[in-house]
N, C-alpha and C positions, 0 to 999 in steps of 0.2 A: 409656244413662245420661242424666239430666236432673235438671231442678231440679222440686224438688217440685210447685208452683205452675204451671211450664209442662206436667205429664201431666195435671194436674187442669183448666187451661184449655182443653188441647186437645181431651181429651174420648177419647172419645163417656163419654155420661154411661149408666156402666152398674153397676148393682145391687151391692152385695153382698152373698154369702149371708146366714142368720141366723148360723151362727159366727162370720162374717167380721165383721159387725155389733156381737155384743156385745165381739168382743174391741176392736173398737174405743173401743165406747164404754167399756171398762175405762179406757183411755189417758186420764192426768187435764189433763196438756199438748193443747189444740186441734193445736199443730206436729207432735203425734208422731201423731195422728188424721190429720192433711194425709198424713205420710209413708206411713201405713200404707195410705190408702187408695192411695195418688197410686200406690206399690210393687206392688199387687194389678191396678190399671187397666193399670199399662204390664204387668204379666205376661199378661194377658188378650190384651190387642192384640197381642202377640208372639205365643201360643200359636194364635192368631184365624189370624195372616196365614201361620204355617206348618201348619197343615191345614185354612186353608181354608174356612173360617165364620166368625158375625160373633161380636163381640168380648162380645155378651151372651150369646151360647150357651156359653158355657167357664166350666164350671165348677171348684173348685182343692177337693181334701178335706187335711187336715192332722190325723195322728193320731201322739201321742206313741209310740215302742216298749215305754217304760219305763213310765209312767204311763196311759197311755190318753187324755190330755189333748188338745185341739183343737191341736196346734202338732204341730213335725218338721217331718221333711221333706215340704213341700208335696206333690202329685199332680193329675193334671190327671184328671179325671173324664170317661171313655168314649172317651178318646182314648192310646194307647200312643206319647206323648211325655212327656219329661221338661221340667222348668220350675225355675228358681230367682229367688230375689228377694231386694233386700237394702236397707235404706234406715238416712240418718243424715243426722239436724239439715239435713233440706230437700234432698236430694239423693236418687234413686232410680236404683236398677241392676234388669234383670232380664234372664233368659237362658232359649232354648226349645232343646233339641236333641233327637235323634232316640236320647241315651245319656244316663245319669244326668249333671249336669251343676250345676254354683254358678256363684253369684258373688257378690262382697263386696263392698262400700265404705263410705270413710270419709270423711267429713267432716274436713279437715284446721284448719279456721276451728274445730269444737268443740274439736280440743285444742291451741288456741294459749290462752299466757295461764298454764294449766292445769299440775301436774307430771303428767308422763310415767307410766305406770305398767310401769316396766321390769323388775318381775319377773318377766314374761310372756314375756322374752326373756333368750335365751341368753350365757353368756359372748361367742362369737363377735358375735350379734349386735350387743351394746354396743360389743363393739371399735370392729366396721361404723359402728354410729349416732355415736359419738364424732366420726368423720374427716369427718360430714354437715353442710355448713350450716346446710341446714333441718331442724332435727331433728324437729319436729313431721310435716313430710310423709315423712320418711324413716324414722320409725316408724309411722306410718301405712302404709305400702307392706308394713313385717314384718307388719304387724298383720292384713290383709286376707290375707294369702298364708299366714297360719295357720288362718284362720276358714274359707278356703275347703276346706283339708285334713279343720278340723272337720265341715262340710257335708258333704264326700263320704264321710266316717265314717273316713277313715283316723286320726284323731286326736282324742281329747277336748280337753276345754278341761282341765283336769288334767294332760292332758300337752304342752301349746304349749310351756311353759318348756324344755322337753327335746329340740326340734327346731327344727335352724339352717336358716333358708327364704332367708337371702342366697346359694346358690349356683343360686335361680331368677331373681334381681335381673340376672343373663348368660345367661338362658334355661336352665339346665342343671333336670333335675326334682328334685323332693323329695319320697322316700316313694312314686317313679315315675310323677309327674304332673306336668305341663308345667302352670305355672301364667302365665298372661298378662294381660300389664297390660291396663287398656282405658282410651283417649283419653278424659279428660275434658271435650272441649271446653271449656275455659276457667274450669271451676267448681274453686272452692279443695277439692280434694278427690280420692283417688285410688279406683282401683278393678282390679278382677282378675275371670279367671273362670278354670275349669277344666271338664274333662268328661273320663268314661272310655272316649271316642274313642280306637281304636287307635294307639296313636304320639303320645298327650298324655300 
């Protein structure tokens, strides 16, 4: 996990495909073209250094199930690893494992300021977020640990409202998956991964 601007300085400066390309340049925000690119570079460099090649030979395909559309769940091209990726307002997450695998984050600085959008969560959860001082990062923390259920297909986004993810907040699973925080080093912002790693 990083900030936008430090994947994009560090480098190596490597391509993106033609998908990759126009879906960015869809993005009418330059910030949200930084993230998307900055999210695809650090997935590269992770997928690079766990099998072994350089960071321009990895290539990612992404095809809708539903639609047939360039997006879904990413795939890493000739190589039988999994990859996830996730960005928000200058912050990027990505994750390579040897099982289906996510991860999420949020930028906690985007929704300060801003109302909450708490239909997304549970009776239980509002309880939870109620007793929280910071309620922006402490809906942020449900938030990512829902998205990540959605990435691994256990859950739609239709049905987040309907499943309480505070009894992962003590390590316990939800929907049988160990979902874990990940160290932000210091940026206003939280984050989680998960994988269907035996015993996560």
């Amino acid at each position: 996990m990083a900030a936008s601007y430090d994947v994009l300085a560090a480098g190596p400066d490597v391509p993106l495909s033609p998908a990759e390309q126009d879906r960015a340049a869809a993005l009418t925000r330059e910030a949200d073209r930084a993230d998307f690119v900055a999210a695809r570079l650090l997935a590269r460099v992770l997928v690079a250094r766990h099998v072994g090649t350089d960071p321009a030979q990895v290539r990612f395909a992404q095809t809708c199930a539903q639609c047939g559309g360039p997006h879904g769940r990413p795939q890493v091209v000739g190589h039988d690893v999994h990859v996830g990726w996730a960005h928000s307002a200058g912050v990027v997450a990505a994750t390579v494992d040897d099982v289906r695998c996510a991860v999420d984050v949020q930028s906690v600085a985007a929704l300060r300021g801003g109302e909450l959008p708490l239909g997304v969560l549970t009776t239980a959860e509002r309880t939870w977020l109620d007793g929280q001082p910071d309620r922006p990062r402490s809906f942020a923390g449900l938030w990512i640990r829902k998205e990540l259920l959605v990435k691994l297909g256990d859950l739609t986004l239709d049905g987040v409202s309907r499943v309480d993810v505070t009894p992962s907040l003590v390590g316990a699973p939800v929907l049988g998956r160990t979902l874990v925080a990940v160290d932000t080093g210091g940026l206003d912002a939280v984050a989680a991964l998960a994988s269907e790693r035996p015993g996560d």
